[in-house]
The first five atom37 places (N, CA, C, CB, O) and aatype in JSON, in Angstrom:
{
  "aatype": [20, 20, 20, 20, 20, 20, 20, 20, 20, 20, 20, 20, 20, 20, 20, 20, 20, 20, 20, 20, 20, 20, 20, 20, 20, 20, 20, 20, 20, 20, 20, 20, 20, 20, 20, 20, 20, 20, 20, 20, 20, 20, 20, 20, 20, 20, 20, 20, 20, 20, 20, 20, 20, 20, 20, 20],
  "atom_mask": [
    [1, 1, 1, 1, 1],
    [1, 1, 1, 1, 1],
    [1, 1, 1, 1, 1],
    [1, 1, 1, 1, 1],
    [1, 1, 1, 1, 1],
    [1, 1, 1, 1, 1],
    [1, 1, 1, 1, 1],
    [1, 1, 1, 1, 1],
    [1, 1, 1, 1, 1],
    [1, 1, 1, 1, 1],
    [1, 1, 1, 1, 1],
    [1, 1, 1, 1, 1],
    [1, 1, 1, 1, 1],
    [1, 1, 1, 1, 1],
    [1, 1, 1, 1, 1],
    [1, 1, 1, 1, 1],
    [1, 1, 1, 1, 1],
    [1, 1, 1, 1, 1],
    [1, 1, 1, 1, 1],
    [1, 1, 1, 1, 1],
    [1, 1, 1, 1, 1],
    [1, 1, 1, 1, 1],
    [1, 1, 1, 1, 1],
    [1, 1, 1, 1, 1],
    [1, 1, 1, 1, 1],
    [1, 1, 1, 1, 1],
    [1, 1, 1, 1, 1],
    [1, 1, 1, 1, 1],
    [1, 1, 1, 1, 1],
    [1, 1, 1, 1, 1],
    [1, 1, 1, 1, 1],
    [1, 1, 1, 1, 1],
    [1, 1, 1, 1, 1],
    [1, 1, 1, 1, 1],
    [1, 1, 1, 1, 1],
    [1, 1, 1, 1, 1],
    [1, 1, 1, 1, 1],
    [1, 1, 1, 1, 1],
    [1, 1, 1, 1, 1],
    [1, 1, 1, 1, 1],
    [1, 1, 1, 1, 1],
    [1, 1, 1, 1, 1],
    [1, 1, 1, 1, 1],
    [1, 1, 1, 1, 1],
    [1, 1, 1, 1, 1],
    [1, 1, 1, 1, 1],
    [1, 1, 1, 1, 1],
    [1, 1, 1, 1, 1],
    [1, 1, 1, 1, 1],
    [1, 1, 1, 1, 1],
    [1, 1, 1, 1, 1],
    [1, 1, 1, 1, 1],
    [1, 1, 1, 1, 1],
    [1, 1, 1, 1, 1],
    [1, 1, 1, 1, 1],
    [1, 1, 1, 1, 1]
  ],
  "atom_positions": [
    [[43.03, 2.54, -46.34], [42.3, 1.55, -47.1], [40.93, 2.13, -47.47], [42.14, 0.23, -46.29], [40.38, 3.04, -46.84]],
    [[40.4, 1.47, -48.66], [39.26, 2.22, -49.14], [37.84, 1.73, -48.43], [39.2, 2.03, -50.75], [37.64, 0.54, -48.17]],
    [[37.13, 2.52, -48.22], [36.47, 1.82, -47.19], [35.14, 1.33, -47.64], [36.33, 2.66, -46.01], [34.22, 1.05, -46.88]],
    [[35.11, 1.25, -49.21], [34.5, 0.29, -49.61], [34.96, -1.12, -49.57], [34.26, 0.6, -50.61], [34.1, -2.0, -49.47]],
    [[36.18, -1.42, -49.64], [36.57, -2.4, -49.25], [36.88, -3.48, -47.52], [37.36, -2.06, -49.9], [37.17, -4.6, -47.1]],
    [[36.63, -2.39, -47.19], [36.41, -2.4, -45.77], [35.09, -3.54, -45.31], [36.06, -0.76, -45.34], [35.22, -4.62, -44.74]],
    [[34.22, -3.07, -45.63], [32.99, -3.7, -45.09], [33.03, -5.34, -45.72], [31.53, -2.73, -45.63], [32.69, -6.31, -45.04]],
    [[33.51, -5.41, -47.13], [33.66, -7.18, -47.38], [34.5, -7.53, -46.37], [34.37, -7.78, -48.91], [34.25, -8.44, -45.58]],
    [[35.37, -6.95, -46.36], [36.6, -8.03, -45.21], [35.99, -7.99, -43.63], [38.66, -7.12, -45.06], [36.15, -8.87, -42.79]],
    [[35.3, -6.85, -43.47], [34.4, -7.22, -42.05], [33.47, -8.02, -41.91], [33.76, -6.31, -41.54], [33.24, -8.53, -40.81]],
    [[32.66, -8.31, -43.13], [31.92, -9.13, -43.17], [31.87, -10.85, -43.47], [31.43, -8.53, -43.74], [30.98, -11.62, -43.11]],
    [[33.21, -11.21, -44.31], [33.77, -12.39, -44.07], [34.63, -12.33, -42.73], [34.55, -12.78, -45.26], [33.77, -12.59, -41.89]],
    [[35.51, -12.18, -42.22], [35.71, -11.9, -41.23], [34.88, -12.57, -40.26], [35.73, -10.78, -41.25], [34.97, -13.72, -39.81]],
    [[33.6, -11.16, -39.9], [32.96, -11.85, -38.93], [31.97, -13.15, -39.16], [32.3, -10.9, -38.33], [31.25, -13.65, -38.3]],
    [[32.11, -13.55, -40.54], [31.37, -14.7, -41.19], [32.11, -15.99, -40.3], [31.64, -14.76, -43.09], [31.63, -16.87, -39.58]],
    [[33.67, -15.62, -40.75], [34.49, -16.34, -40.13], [34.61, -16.93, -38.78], [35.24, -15.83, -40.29], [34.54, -18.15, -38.6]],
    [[34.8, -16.11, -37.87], [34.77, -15.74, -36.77], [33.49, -16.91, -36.3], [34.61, -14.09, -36.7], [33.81, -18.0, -35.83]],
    [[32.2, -16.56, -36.47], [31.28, -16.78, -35.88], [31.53, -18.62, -36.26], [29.94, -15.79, -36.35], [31.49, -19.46, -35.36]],
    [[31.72, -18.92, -37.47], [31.32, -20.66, -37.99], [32.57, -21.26, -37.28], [31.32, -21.12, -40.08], [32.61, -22.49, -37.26]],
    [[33.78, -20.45, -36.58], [34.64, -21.17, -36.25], [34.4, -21.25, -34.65], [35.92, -20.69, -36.78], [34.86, -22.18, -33.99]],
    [[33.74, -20.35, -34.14], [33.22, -20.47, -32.77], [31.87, -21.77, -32.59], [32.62, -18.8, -32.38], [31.87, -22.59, -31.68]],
    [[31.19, -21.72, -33.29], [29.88, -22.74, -33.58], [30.52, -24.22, -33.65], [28.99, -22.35, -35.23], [30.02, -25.23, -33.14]],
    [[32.1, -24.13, -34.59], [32.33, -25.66, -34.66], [33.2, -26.05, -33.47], [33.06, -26.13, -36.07], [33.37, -27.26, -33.35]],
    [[33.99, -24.99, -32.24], [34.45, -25.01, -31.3], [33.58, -25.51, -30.51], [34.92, -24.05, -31.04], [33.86, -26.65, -30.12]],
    [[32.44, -25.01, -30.06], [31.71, -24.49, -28.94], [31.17, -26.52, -29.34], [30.37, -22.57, -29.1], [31.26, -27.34, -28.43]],
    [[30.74, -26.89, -30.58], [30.22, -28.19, -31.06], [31.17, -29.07, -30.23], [30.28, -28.43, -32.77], [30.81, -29.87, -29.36]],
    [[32.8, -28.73, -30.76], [34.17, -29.9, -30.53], [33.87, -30.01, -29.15], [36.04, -29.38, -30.86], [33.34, -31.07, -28.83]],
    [[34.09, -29.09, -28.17], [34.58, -28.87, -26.91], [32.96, -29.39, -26.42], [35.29, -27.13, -26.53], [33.21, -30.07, -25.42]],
    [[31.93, -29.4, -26.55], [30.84, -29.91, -26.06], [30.58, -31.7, -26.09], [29.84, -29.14, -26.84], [30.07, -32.42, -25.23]],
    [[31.24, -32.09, -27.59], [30.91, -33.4, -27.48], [32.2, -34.16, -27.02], [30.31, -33.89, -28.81], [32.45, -35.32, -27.36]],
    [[32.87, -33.53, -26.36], [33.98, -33.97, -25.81], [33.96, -34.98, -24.7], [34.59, -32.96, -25.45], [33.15, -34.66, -23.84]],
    [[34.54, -35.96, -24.49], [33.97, -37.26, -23.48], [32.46, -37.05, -23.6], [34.51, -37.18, -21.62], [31.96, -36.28, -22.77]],
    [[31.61, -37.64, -24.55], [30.33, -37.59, -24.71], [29.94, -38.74, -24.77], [29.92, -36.93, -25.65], [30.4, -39.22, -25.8]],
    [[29.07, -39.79, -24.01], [28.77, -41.1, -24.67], [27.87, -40.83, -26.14], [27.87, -42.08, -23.52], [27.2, -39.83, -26.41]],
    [[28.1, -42.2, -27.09], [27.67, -41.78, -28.23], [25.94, -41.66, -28.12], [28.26, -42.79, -29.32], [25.44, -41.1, -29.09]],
    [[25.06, -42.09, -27.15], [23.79, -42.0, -26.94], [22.83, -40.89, -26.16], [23.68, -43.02, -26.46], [21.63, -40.66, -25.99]],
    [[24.35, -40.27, -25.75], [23.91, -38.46, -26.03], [24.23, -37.74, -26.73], [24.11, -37.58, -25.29], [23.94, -36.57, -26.48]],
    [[24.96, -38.05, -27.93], [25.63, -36.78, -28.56], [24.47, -36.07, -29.5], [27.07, -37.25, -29.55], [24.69, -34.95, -29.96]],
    [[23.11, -36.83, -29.8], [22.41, -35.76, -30.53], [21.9, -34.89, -29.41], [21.21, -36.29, -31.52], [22.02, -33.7, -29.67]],
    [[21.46, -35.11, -28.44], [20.78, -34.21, -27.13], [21.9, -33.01, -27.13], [20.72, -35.19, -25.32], [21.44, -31.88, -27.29]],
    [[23.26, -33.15, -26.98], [23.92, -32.58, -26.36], [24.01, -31.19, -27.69], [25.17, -33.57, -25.79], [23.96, -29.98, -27.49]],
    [[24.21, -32.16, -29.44], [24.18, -31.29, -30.59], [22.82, -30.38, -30.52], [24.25, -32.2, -31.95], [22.73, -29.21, -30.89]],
    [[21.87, -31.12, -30.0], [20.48, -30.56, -29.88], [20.52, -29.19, -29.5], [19.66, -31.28, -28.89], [20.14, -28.22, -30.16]],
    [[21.23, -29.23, -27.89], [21.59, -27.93, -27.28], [22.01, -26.73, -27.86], [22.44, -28.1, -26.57], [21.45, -25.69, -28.19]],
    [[23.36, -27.24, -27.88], [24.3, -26.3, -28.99], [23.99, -25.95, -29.75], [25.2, -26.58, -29.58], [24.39, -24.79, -29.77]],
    [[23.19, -26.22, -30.94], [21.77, -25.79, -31.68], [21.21, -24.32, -31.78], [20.66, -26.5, -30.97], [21.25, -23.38, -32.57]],
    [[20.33, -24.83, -29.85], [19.58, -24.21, -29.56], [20.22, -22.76, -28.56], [18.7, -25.18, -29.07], [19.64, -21.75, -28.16]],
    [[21.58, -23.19, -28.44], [22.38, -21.96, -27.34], [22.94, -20.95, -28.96], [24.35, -22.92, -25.91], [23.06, -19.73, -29.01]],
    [[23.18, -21.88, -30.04], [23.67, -20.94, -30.76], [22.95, -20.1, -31.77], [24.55, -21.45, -31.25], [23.39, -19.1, -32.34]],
    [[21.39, -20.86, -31.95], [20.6, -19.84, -32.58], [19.78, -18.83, -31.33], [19.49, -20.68, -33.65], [19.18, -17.83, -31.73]],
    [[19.78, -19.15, -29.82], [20.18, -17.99, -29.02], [20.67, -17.11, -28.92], [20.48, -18.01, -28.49], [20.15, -16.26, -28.2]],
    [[22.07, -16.77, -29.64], [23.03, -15.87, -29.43], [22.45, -15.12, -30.68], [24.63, -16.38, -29.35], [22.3, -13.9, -30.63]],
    [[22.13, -15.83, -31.79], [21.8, -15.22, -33.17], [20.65, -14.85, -33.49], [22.05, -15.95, -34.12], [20.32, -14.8, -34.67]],
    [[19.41, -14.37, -32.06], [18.64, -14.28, -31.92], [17.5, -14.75, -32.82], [18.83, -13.47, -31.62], [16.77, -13.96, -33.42]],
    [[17.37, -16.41, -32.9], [16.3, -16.42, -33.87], [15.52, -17.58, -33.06], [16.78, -16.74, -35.59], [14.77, -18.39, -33.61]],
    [[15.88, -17.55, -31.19], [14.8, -18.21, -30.31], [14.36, -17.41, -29.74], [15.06, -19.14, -29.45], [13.45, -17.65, -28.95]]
  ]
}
């Protein structure tokens, strides 16, 4: 494969990858959540995932 073409498909890819982990990591968090925590809890998740994406 040409490996100019290479780097788009790595880069959607890991585009991919990452927004489907963010809306996981969201599902599986507000899971049995009462509804009068779920912004605290979105709050978090937020803040753990612009952690990972180093921009805290």
């Amino acid at each position: 494969m040409d490996p100019i073409l290479i780097w788009p498909v790595v880069v959607v890819s890991s585009l991919a990858i990452v927004a489907a982990t963010a809306v996981l990591v969201a599902r599986f968090a507000l899971t049995n959540t009462q509804s009068e925590h779920r912004a605290a809890v979105l709050a978090a998740v937020a803040d753990i995932i612009g952690a990972v994406r180093g921009k805290h």
